[in-house]
Structures are given as C-alpha cells and as structure tokens.
DRENVORO-365225 format. One record per residue: residue number from 0; x, y, z of N, C-alpha, C, O in turn. Coordinates in steps of 0.1 Angstrom, whole numbers. Example, Ala and Ser with C-alpha at 12.3 -4.5 7.8 and 13.67 -1.06 7.14 Angstrom:
<voses>
+-----+-------+-------+-------+-------+-------+-------+-------+-------+-------+-------+-------+-------+
!   i !  n.px !  n.py !  n.pz ! ca.px ! ca.py ! ca.pz !  c.px !  c.py !  c.pz !  o.px !  o.py !  o.pz !
+-----+-------+-------+-------+-------+-------+-------+-------+-------+-------+-------+-------+-------+
!   0 !   132 !   -57 !    78 !   123 !   -45 !    78 !   132 !   -33 !    78 !   142 !   -33 !    85 !
!   1 !   128 !   -22 !    71 !   137 !   -11 !    71 !   129 !     0 !    79 !   134 !    11 !    80 !
+-----+-------+-------+-------+-------+-------+-------+-------+-------+-------+-------+-------+-------+
</voses>
This chain:
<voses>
+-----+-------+-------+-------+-------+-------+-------+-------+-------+-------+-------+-------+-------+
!   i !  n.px !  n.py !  n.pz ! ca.px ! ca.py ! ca.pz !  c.px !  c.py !  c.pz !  o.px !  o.py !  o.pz !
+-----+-------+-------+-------+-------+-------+-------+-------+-------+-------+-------+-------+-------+
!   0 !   -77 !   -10 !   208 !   -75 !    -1 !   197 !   -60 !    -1 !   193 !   -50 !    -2 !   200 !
!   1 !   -62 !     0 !   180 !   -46 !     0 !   175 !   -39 !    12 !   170 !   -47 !    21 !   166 !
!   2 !   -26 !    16 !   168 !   -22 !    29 !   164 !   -17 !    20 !   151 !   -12 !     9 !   151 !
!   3 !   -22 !    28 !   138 !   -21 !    21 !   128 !   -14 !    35 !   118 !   -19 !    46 !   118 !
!   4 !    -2 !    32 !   112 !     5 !    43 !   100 !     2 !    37 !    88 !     6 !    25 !    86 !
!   5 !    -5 !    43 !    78 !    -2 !    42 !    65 !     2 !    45 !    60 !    -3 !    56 !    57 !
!   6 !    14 !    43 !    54 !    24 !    46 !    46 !    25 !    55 !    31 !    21 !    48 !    21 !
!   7 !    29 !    68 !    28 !    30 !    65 !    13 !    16 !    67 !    13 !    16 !    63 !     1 !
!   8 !     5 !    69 !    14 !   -12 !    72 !     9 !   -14 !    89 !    16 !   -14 !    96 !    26 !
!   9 !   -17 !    90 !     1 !   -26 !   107 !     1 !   -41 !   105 !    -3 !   -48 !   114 !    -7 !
!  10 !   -45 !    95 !    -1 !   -57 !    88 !    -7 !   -69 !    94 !     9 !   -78 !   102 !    10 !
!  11 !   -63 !    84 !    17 !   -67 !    83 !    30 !   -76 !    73 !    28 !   -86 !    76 !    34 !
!  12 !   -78 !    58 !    20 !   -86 !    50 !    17 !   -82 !    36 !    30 !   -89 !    32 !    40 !
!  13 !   -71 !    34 !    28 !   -70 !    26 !    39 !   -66 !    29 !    50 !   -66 !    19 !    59 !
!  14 !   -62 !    42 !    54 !   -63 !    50 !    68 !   -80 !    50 !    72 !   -81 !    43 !    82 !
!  15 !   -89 !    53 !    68 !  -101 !    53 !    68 !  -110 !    45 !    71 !  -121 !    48 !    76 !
!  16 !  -105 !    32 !    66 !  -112 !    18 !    68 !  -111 !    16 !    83 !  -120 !    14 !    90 !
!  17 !   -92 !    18 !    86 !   -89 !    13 !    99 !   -97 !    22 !   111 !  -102 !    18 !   122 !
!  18 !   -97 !    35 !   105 !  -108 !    47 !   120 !  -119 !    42 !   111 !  -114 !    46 !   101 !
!  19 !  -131 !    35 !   107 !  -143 !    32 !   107 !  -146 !    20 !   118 !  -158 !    18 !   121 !
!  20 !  -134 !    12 !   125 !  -136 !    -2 !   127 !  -130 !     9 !   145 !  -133 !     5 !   157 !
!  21 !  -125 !    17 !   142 !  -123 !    25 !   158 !  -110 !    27 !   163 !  -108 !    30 !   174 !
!  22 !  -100 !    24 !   154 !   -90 !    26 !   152 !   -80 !    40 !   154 !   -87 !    50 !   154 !
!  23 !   -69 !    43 !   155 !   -63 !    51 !   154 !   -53 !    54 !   144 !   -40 !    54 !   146 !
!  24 !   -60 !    57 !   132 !   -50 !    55 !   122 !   -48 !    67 !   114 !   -57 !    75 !   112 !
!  25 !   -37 !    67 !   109 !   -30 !    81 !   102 !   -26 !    77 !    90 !   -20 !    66 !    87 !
!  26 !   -30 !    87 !    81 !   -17 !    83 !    68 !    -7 !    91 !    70 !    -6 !    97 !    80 !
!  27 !     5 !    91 !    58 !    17 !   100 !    58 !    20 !    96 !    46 !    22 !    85 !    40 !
!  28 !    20 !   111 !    42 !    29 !   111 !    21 !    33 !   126 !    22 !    31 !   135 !    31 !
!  29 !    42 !   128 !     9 !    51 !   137 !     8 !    36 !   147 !     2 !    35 !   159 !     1 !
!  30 !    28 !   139 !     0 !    17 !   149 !    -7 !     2 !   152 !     4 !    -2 !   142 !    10 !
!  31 !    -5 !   163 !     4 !   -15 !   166 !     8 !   -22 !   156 !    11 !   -19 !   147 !     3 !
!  32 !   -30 !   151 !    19 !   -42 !   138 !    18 !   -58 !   147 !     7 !   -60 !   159 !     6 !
!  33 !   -63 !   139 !     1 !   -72 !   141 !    -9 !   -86 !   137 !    -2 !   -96 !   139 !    -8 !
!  34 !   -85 !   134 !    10 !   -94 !   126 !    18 !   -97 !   139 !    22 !   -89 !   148 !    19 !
!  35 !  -115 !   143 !    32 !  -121 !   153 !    34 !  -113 !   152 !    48 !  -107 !   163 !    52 !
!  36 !  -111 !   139 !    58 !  -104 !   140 !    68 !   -83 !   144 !    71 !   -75 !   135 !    73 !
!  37 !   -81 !   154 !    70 !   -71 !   163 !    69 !   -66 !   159 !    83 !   -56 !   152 !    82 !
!  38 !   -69 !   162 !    92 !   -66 !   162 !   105 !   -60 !   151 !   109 !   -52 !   152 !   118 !
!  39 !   -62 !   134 !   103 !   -57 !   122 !   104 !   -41 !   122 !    94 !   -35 !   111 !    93 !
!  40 !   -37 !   132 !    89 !   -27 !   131 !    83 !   -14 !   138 !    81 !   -15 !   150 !    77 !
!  41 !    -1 !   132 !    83 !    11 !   139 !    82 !    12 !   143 !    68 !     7 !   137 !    59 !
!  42 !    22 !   155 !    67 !    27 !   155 !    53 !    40 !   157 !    56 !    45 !   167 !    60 !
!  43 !    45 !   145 !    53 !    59 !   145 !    50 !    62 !   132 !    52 !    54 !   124 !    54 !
!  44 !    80 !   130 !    53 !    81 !   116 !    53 !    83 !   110 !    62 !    88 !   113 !    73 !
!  45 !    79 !    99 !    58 !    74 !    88 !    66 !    82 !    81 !    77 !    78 !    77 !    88 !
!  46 !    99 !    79 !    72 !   107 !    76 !    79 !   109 !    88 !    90 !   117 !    85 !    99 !
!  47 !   104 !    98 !    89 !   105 !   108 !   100 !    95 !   105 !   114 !    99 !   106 !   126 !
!  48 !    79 !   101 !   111 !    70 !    95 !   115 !    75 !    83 !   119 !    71 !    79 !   131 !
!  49 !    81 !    77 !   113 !    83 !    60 !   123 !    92 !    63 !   138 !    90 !    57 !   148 !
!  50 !   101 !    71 !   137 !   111 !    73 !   143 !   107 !    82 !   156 !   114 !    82 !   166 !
!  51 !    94 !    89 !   153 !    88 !   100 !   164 !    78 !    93 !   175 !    74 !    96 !   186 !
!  52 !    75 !    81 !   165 !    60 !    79 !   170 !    66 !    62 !   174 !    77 !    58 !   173 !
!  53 !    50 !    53 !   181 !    48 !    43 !   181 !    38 !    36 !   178 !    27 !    37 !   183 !
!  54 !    41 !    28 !   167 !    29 !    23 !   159 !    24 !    10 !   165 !    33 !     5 !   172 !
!  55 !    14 !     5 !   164 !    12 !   -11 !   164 !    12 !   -21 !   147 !    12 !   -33 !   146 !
!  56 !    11 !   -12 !   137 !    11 !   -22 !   123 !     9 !    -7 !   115 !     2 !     4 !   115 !
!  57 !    22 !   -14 !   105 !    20 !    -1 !    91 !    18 !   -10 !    79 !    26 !   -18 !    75 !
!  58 !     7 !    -6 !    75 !     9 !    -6 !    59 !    15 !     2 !    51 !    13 !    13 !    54 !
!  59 !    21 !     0 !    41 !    30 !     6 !    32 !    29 !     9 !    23 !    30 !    -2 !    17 !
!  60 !    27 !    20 !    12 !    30 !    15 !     1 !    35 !    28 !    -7 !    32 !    39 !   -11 !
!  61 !    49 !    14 !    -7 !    60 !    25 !   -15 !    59 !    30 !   -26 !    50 !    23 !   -32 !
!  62 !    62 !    39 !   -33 !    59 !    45 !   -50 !    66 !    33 !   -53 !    75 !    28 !   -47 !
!  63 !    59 !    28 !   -68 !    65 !    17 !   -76 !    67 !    18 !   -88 !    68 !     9 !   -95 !
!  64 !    70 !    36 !   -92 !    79 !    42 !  -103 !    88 !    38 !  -107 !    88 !    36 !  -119 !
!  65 !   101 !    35 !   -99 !   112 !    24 !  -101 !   110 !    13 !   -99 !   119 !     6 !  -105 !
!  66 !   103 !     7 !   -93 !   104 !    -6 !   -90 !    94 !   -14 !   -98 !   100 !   -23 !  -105 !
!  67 !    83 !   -14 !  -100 !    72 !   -25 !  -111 !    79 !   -24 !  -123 !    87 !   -16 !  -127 !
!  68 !    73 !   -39 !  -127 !    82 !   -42 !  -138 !    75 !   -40 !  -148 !    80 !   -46 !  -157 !
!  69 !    63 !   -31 !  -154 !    56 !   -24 !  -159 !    68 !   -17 !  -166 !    69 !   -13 !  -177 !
!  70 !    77 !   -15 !  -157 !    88 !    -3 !  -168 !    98 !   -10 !  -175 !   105 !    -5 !  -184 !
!  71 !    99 !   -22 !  -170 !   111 !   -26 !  -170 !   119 !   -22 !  -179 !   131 !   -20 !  -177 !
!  72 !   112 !   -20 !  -194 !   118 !   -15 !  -206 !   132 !     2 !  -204 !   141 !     6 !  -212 !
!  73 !   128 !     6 !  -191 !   135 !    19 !  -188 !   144 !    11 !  -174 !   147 !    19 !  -165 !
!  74 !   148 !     1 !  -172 !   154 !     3 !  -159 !   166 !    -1 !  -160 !   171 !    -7 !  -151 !
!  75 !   175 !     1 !  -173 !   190 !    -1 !  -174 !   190 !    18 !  -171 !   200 !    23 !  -168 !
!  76 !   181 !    23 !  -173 !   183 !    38 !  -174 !   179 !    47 !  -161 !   179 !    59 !  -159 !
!  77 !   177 !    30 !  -144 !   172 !    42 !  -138 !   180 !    32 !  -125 !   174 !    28 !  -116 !
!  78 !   192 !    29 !  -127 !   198 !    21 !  -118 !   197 !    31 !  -108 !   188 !    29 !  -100 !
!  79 !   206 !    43 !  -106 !   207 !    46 !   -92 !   192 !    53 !   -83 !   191 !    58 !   -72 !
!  80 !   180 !    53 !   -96 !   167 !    55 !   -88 !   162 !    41 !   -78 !   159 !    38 !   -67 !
!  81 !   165 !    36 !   -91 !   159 !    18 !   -82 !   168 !    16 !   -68 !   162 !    15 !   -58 !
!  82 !   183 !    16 !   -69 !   192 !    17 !   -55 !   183 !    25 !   -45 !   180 !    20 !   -34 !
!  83 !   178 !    37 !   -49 !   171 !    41 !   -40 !   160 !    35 !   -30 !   157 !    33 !   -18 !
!  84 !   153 !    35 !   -44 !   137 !    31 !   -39 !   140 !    15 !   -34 !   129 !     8 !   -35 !
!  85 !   147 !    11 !   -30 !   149 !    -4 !   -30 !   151 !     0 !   -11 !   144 !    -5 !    -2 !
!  86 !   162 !     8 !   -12 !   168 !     7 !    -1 !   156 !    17 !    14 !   157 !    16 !    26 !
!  87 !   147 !    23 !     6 !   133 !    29 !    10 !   125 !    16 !    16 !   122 !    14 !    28 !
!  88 !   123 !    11 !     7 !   116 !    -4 !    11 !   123 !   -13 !    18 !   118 !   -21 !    25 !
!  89 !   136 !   -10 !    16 !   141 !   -23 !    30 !   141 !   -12 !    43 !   143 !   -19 !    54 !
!  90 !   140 !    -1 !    44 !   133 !     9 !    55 !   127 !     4 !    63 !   128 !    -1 !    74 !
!  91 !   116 !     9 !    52 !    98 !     5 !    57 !   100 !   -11 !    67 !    98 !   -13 !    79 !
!  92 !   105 !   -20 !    56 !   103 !   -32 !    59 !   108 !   -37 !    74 !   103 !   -45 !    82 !
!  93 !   121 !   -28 !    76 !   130 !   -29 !    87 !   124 !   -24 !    99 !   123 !   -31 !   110 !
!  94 !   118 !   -12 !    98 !   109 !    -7 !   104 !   106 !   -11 !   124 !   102 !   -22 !   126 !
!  95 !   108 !    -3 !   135 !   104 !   -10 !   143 !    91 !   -10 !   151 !    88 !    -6 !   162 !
!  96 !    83 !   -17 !   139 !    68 !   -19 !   142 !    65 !   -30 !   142 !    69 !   -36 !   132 !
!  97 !    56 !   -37 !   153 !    54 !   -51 !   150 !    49 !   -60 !   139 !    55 !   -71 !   136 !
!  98 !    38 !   -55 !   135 !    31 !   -59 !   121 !    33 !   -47 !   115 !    33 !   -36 !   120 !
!  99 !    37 !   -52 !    99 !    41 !   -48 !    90 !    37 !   -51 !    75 !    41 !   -62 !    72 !
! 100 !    30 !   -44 !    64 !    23 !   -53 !    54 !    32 !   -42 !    42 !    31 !   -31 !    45 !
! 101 !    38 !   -44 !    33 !    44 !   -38 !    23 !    37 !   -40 !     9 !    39 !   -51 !     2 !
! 102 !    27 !   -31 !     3 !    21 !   -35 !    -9 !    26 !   -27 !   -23 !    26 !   -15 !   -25 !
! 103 !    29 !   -36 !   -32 !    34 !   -38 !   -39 !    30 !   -40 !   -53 !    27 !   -51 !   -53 !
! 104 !    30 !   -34 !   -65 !    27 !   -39 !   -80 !    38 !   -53 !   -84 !    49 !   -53 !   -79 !
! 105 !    34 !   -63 !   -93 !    50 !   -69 !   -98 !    61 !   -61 !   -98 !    65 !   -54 !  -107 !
! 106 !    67 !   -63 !   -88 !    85 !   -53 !   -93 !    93 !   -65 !   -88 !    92 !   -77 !   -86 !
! 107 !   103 !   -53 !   -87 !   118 !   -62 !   -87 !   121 !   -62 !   -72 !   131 !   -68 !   -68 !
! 108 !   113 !   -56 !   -63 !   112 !   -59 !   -46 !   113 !   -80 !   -43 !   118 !   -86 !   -33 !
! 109 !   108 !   -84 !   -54 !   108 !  -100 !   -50 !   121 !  -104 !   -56 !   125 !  -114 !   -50 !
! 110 !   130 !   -99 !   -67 !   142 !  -104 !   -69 !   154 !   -99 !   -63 !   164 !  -105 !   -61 !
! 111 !   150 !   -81 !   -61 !   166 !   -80 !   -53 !   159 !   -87 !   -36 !   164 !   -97 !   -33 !
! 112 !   151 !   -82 !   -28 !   150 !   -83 !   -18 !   146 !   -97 !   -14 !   154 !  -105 !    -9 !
! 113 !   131 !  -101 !   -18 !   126 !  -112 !   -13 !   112 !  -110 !   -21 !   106 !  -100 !   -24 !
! 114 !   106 !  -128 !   -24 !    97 !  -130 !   -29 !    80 !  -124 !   -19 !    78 !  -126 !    -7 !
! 115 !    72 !  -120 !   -25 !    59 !  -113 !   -20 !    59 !  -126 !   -11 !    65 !  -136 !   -14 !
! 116 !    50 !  -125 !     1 !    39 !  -131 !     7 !    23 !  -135 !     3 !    16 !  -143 !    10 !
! 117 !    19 !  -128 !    -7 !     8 !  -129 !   -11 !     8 !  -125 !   -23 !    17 !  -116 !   -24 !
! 118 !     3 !  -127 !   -31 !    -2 !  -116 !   -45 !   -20 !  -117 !   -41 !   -25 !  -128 !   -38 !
! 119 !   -28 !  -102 !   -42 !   -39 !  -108 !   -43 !   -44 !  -104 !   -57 !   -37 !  -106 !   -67 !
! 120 !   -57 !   -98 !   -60 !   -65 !   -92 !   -67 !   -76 !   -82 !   -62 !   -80 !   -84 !   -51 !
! 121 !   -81 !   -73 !   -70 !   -90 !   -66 !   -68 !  -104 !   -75 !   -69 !  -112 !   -74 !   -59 !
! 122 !  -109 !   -82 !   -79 !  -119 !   -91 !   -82 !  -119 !  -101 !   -70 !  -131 !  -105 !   -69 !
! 123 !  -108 !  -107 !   -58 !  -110 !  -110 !   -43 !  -120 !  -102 !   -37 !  -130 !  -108 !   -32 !
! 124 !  -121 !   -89 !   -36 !  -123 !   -79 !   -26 !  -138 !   -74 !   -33 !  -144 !   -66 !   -28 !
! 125 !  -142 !   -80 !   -43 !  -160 !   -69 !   -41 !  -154 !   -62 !   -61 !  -164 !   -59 !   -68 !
! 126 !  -146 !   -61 !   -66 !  -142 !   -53 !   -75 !  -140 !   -65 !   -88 !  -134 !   -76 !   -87 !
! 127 !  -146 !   -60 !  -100 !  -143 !   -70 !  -111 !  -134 !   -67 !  -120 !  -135 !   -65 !  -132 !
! 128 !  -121 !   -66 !  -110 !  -107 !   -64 !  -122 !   -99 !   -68 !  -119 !   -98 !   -76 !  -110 !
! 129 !   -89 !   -64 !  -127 !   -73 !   -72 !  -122 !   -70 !   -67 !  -118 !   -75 !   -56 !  -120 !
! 130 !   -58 !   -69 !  -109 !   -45 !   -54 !  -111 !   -35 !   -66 !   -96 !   -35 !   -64 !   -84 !
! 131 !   -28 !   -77 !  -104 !   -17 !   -79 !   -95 !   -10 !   -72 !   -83 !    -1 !   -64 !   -84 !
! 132 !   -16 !   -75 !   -71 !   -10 !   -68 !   -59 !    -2 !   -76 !   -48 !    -7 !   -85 !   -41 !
! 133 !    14 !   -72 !   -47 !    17 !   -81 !   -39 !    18 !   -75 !   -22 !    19 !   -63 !   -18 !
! 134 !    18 !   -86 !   -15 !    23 !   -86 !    -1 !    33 !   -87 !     3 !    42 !   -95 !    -2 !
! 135 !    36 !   -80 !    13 !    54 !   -85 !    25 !    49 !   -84 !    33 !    44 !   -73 !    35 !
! 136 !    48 !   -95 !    43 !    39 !   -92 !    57 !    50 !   -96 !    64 !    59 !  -103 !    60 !
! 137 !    49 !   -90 !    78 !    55 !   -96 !    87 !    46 !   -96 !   100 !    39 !   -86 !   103 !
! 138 !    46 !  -104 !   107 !    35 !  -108 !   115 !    20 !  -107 !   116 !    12 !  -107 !   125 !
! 139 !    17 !  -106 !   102 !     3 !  -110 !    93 !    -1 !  -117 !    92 !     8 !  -126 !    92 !
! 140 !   -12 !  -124 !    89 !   -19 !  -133 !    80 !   -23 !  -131 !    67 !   -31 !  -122 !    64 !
! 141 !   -18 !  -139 !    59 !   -23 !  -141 !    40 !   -35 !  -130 !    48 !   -38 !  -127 !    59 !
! 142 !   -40 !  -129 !    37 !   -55 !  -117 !    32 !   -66 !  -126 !    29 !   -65 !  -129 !    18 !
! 143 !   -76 !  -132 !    35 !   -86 !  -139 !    28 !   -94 !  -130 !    19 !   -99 !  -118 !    21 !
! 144 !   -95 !  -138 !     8 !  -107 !  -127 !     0 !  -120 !  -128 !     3 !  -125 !  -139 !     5 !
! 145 !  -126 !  -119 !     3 !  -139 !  -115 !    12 !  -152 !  -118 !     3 !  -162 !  -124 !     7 !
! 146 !  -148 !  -112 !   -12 !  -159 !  -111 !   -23 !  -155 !  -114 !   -39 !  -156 !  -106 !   -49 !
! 147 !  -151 !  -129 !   -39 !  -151 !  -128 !   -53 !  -164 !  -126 !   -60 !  -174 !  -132 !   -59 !
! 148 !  -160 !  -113 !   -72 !  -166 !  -113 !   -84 !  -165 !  -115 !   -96 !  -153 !  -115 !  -100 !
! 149 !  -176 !  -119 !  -108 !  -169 !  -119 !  -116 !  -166 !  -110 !  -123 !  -168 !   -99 !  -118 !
! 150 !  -161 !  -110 !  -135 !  -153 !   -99 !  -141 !  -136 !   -95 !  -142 !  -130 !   -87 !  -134 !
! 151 !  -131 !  -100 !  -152 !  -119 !   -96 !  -148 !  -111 !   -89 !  -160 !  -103 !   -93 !  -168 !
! 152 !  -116 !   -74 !  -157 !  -112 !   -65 !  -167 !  -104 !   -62 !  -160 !  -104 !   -61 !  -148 !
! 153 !   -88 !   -58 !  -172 !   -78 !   -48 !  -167 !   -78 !   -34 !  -173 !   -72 !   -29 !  -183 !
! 154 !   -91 !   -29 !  -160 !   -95 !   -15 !  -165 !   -78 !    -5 !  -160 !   -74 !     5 !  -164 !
! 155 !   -73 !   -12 !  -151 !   -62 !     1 !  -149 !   -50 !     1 !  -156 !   -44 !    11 !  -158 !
! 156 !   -47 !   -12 !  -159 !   -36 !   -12 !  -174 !   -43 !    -5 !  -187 !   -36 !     0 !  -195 !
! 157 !   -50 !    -6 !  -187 !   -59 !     1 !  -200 !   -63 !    18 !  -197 !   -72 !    24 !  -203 !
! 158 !   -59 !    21 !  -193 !   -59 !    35 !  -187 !   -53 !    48 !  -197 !   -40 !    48 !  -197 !
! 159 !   -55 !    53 !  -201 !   -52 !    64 !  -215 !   -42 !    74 !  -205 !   -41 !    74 !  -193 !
! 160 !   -34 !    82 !  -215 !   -26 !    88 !  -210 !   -32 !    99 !  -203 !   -39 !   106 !  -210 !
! 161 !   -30 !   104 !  -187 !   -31 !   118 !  -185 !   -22 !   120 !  -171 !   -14 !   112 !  -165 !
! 162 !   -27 !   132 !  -167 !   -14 !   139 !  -157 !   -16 !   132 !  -141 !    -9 !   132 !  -131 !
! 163 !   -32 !   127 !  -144 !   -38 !   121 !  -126 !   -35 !   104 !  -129 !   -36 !    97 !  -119 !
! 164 !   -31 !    98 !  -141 !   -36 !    85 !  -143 !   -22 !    79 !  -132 !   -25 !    68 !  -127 !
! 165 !   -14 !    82 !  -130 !    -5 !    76 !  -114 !   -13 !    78 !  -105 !   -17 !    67 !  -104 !
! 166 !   -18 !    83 !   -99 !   -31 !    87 !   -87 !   -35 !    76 !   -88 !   -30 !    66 !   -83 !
! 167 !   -49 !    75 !   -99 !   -56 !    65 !  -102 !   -51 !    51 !  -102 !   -56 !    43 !   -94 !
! 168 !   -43 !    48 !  -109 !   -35 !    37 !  -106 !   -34 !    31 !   -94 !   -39 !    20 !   -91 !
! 169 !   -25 !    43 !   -81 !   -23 !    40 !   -71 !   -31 !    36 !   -57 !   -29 !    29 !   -47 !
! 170 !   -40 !    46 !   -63 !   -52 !    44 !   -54 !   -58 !    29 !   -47 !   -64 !    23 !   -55 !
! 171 !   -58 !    21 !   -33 !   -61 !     6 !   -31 !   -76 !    10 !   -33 !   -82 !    21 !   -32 !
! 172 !   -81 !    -1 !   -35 !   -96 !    -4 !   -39 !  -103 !    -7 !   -25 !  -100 !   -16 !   -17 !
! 173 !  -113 !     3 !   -25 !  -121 !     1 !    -9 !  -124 !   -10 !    -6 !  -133 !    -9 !     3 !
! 174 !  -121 !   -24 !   -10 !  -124 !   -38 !   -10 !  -113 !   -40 !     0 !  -113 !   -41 !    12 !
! 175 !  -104 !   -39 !    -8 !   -87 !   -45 !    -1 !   -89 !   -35 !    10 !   -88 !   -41 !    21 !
! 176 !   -91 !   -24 !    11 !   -85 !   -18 !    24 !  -100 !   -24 !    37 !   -97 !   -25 !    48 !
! 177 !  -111 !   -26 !    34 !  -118 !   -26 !    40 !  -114 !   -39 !    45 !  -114 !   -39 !    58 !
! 178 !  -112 !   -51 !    39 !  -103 !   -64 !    44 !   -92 !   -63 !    51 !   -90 !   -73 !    59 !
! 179 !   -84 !   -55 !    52 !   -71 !   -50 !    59 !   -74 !   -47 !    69 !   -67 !   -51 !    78 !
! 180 !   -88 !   -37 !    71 !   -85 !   -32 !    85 !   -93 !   -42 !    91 !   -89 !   -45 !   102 !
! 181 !  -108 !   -50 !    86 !  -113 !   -63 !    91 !  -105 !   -71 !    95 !  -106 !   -74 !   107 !
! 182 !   -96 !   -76 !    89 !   -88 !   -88 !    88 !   -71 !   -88 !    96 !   -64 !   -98 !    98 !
! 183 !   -68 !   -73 !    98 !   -56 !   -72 !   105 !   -59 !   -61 !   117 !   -49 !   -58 !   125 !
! 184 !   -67 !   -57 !   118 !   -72 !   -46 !   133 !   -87 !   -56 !   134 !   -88 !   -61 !   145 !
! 185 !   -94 !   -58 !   129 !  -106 !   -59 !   136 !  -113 !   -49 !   143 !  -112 !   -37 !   140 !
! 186 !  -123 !   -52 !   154 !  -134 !   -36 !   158 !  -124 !   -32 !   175 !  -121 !   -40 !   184 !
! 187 !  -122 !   -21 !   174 !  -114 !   -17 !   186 !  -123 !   -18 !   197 !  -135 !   -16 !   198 !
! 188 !  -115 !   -22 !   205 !  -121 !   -25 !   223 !  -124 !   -15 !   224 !  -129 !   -12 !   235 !
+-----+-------+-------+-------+-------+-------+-------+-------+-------+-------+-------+-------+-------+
</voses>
C-alpha cells in the first residue's frame, strides 16, 4: 500500500481511483473536497501537508490561471502572479517525495522551468476529446494509454462562459486518473 497526496484537487477524482485499487490516498486544496468522501481530505495548503506528513507519490496539480498559455494574451499583465505560481511548482516539483507526477495544461512551466515528460490526451483514456495535458514525472513511467477512442471534440475549449466553467475545466477525466492509480500504484498488498 502506498501513501499517495493529491495535490491541488477538490474533485477527489484521482484521490479516489488510488483508495479503489487499496490505497491510502488523500487530496489537499485550499477549497472543500466536492467528493461525498470528506474524511480523505485536507483543506488547506499543500506545502503545509508535504512538510507534516510522508508520502510515497504525489500527483499535482497546480492552478494554471497564470501559467497556460490559453491566456497568454494577459501575461505581460500578470508577471509577478506567474513569479509566483512558477516558484509553487518548483515546490511541488522539489518536493521530498519519491515519485512525483506534475500535471499540467500547455503553459509556460516548459519554458521557464523545463519541457513536460509527457503530453497525453483525454481520447487515450476511454474519453472522445481533446484537452492537451502535460506531464513532469519524476520516478514515473510515460502513462500508457489504456482506451483509445474515437472522437476528438474540444468539448472543454468550447465551453460558454459561467462562474463553475474553471471547476469543469479542471476537473481530470476518470480515464487518466483511473490509469494513474493502475499504472503508478497498482492493487495494494
């Protein structure tokens, strides 16, 4: 059995995957978990959790408000946000946990810091869409894709304006996390 942190998820989608396979896994976000299971979850931050606890593999995933290049059009206007959020992810990344997966939209994580380890897709995982997702692994293996489908709508770029459509966005697709916890925990002893 692995002690597994998810990073950054109020979802509880890929904390969830990993306790289905027998796992010991928790999320942590600045926000409530949305998941019915409450009890697997910190609220607060995360760098407070790395530093208390001992993990065996965190997945990550940082807000990519400042960082995807989805904005890029705004980011002469958000220099010292991005300083931030940059130096959050070289955190995470720094992190003293053995396995480590950092996921990521296109941003600027691959030009100031370093190039992804992976980019996958949701249409890999069981799902007929796009949505560019990158990797930073550190003592990982690439992600094999489990279920290509076809279909390759970009239902979440196409997404109309409203007050939850960041949620939605952010949300990983029960494909990818169900491969994550297959593919990087396996079924606990």
């Amino acid at each position: 059995m692995m002690r597994v942190l998810v990073a950054c998820e109020y979802s509880g989608t890929v904390r969830d995957a990993f306790r289905a396979l027998g796992h010991d896994a928790w999320s942590c976000d600045l926000l409530p978990t949305e998941s019915a299971d409450t009890e697997h979850h910190y609220q607060g931050n995360v760098l407070d959790v790395i530093a208390e606890e001992e993990w065996d593999l965190m997945i990550a995933h940082p807000p990519c408000t400042h960082l995807a290049v989805s904005g890029a059009r705004w980011f002469k206007d958000k220099l010292f946000e991005q300083g931030e959020a940059l130096d959050f992810v070289r955190a995470l990344m720094d992190a003293p946990i053995p396995r480590i997966a950092i996921e990521n939209p296109i941003s600027i994580i691959s030009s100031r810091i370093r190039k992804p380890d992976q980019i996958i897709q949701p249409w890999q995982f069981g799902h007929g869409e796009t949505k560019a997702t990158c990797l930073w692994l550190k003592n990982l293996p690439l992600l094999k894709p489990t279920n290509i489908v076809d279909g390759r709508e970009a239902r979440i770029h196409k997404m109309p304006p409203s007050k939850d459509r960041w949620k939605l966005r952010s949300t990983t697709y029960t494909g990818i996390a169900a491969a994550m916890a297959a593919q990087w925990g396996g079924h606990a002893d």
